[in-house]
Structure formats: C-alpha cells, structure tokens
C-alpha positions, 0 to 999 in steps of 0.5 A: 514524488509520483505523477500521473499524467493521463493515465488509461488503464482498461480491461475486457469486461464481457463483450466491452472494455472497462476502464479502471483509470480513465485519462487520470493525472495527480501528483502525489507530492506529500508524505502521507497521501491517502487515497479514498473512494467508493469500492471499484473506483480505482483506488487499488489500480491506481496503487498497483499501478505505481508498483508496476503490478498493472501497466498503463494502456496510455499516459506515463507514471513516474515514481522519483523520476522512474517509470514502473512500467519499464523500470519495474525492478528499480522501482521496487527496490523503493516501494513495499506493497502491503496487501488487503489480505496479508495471507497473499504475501505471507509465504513462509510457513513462520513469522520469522521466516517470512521476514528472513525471505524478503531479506534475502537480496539485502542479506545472503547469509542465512545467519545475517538473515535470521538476526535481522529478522528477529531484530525487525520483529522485535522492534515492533513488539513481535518478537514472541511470534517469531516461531509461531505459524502464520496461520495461527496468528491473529489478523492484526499480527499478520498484518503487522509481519507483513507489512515488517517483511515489506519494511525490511527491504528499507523502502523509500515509499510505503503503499498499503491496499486497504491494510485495516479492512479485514480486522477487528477495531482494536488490531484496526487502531493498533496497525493505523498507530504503527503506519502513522509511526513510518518514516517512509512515505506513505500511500494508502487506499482506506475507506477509514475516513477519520484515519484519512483525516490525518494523513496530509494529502488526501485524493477522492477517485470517482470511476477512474478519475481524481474528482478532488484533491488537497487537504483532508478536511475538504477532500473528505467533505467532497467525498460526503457530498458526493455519497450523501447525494 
C-alpha cells in the first residue's frame, strides 16, 4: 500500500518556483498500478518520491506503513527502481557483474554472488550475455539486466520510470511480457496506453495533481478526452 496525502513537491525555476506535485493525494492500493500522463506532469516525481530520491516540501507519503522520507533505507530494502535509461544504473563493465553488485548485501561471498547472478540471468533467458559488455548489449537486453539486478534484491514493489520508452517495438513488447510476469507489485509511468489498459489500477497526473483514478478503461478514456480537447 502507498498513500499520498497532499503532497508539494516544488523546485526554483528561474526567479520562480515550480511545482512539480501540487497538494497531491491517491492510495495506490492495486498490484499493478500504471501511472499516465502528458510529460512533465509529474509522473516520474511521483515515482521517485515513493523511493525517497525527492523529498516532499509538504504532505506525507508512506509505503507499507514506512515514510521514504525519513526511513529511506528500509524503504528501499522493498522497492527496486528501474530507470528510463537502463545506462544510469548499469555500473559494472558486464551483465553478470552488474547483477553480482546489487547482490552484495544479500550475498557477501563473492562465489554465492556470482552463482545467483548467473542463475537470476538464466531465468530470464540471458544467460548468453552474461559476459558481454554492457555496452554491446541491445536496448531491450540492457533493459532486462537492469531491471533483473533490481529483481535480485527481492523487493516487494517494482517501480519502473518509462522502462519501454527507449526501445524498438519488439524489445517494447518483450520487456512489457516480462513486467506482466512479476510477482511484486508493480508501479509504472508509461505513455504506452494499450500496456496501461492492462494493468488493474490506472492514475492520470495533470500538472502535479491525480485528475483521475480507477479502472483502466475509464481513466484511459479520461485521459483521451482530456488531450484530444
């Protein structure tokens, strides 16, 4: 469960301040939740709210019962964040290495390490990548390694910035099957409205604020209306 309760997030814009999250409050009760909105509307801050990468200016946020604010390590030990560029948080030169670093907490021995790893790879079918440079990946597998190196940390909630943005439709398709496979709970920003449709819980954020909320098919139609006119 995440709760927003009249949340203000703001930022100094020039000789003015700009309010990326203005007085916003939603419950995100569903397992699969997907955020949709115009760019700029707040998606992405709402996200890294809940991860405590931006801290409120006013209101309270809690992720099962915890506040990312003040309890940002414990939060985190249950939320995975994946990125829209997976070369922001890809930091090890391979694949395999990659994985092996967001297991180090959970893992001390480097050969315990390097077995799970391997083995977390495998079960996404990329265990022939294991070696190759990350910069020699496609998009779609280095999507896919970083959300498994997120993965290998077992958290309880999944929260994904724009994850099929960047790629081609084919590795969009592929990486969209793998989410829907999860068994955490899922959050994600998407512009992709027919991978929206199929996620329980949908919220439309207009300039910082929820406008709508509910079932897909109505929050989607919501969201036509309001770009169409």
């Amino acid at each position: 469960m995440i709760v927003f309760d009249r949340v203000t997030v703001e930022v100094a814009a020039a000789e003015r301040t700009k309010r990326l999250l203005d007085d916003l409050s939603c419950r995100l009760d569903s397992r699969r939740v997907a955020l949709i909105g115009d760019n700029g509307s707040g998606k992405s801050t709402l996200l890294r709210a809940i991860d405590g990468l931006i801290r409120p200016d006013r209101g309270r946020i809690e992720v099962n019962g915890l506040d990312p604010a003040t309890q940002t390590s414990q939060v985190r030990r249950q939320v995975g964040f994946v990125f829209t560029d997976p070369m922001s948080q890809l930091l090890m030169p391979t694949a395999v290495e990659d994985v092996e670093l967001s297991l180090t907490r959970l893992a001390p021995q480097r050969a315990e390490r390097s077995r799970r790893a391997r083995q977390a790879l495998a079960e996404w079918g990329l265990e022939k990548v294991a070696e190759r440079s990350v910069y020699d990946l496609s998009g779609g597998e280095r999507q896919l390694v970083a959300l498994i190196s997120v993965l290998a940390t077992d958290p309880a909630i999944v929260l994904a910035d724009e994850p099929t943005t960047l790629l081609d439709r084919r590795h969009r398709r592929r990486l969209e099957e793998v989410f829907d496979r999860l068994s955490q709970d899922l959050v994600v920003a998407t512009h992709d409205l027919d991978w929206a449709a199929r996620f329980e819980q949908v919220v439309l954020i207009d300039q910082g604020r929820v406008v709508a909320e509910g079932g897909p098919q109505e929050t989607i139609a919501h969201y036509r209306r309001l770009t169409d006119g």
